[in-house]
C-alpha positions in Angstrom: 0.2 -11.1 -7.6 -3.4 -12.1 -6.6 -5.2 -15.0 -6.9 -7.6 -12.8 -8.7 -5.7 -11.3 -10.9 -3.2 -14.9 -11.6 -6.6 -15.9 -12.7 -7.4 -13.1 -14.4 -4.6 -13.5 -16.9 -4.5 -17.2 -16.9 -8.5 -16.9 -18.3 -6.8 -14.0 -21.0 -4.1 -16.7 -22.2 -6.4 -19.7 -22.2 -8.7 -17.4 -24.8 -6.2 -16.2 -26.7 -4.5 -19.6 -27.0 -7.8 -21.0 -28.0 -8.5 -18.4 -30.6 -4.8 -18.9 -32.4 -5.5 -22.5 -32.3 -8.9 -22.4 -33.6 -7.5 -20.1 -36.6 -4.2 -22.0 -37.6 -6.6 -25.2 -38.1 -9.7 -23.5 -40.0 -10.2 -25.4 -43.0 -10.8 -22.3 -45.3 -9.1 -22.8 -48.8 -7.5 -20.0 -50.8 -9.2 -18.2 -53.5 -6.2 -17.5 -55.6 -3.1 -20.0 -55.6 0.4 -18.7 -55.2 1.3 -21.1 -58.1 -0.2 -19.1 -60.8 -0.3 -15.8 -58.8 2.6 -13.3 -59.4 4.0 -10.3 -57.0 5.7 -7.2 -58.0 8.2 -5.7 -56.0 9.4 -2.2 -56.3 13.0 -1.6 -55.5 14.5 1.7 -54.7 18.3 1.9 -55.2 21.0 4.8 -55.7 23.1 1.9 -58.3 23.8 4.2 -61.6 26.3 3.5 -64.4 27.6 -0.5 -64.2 26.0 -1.7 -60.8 22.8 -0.5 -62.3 23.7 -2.2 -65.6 23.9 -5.1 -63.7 21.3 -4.6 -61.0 18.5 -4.9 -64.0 20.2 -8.1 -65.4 20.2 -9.8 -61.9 16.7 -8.5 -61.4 14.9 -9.0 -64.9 12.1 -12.2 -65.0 
């Protein structure tokens, strides 16, 4: 490799590291909070007869 193009990816890496950093540490808050936010999850399943039975007790709440 080249000096020009080690340098090339070194300035890439340095940029990107600086943008990831600079992201992870913004001090943006949250509008909703997870604590009184709720998510629905849809689950597909072939269960039928007892396993479904008991697939909806496990699942229900």
């Amino acid at each position: 490799m080249t000096k020009k193009g080690l340098t090339k990816y070194l300035s890439i890496g340095a940029v990107t590291t600086a943008a990831l950093f600079l992201a992870a540490c913004s001090n943006q808050k949250s509008t909703t909070s997870a604590k009184n936010s709720k998510t629905e999850i849809t689950m597909w399943h072939a269960m039928n007869g007892a396993q479904q039975k008991t697939l909806k007790q496990l699942t229900e709440n």
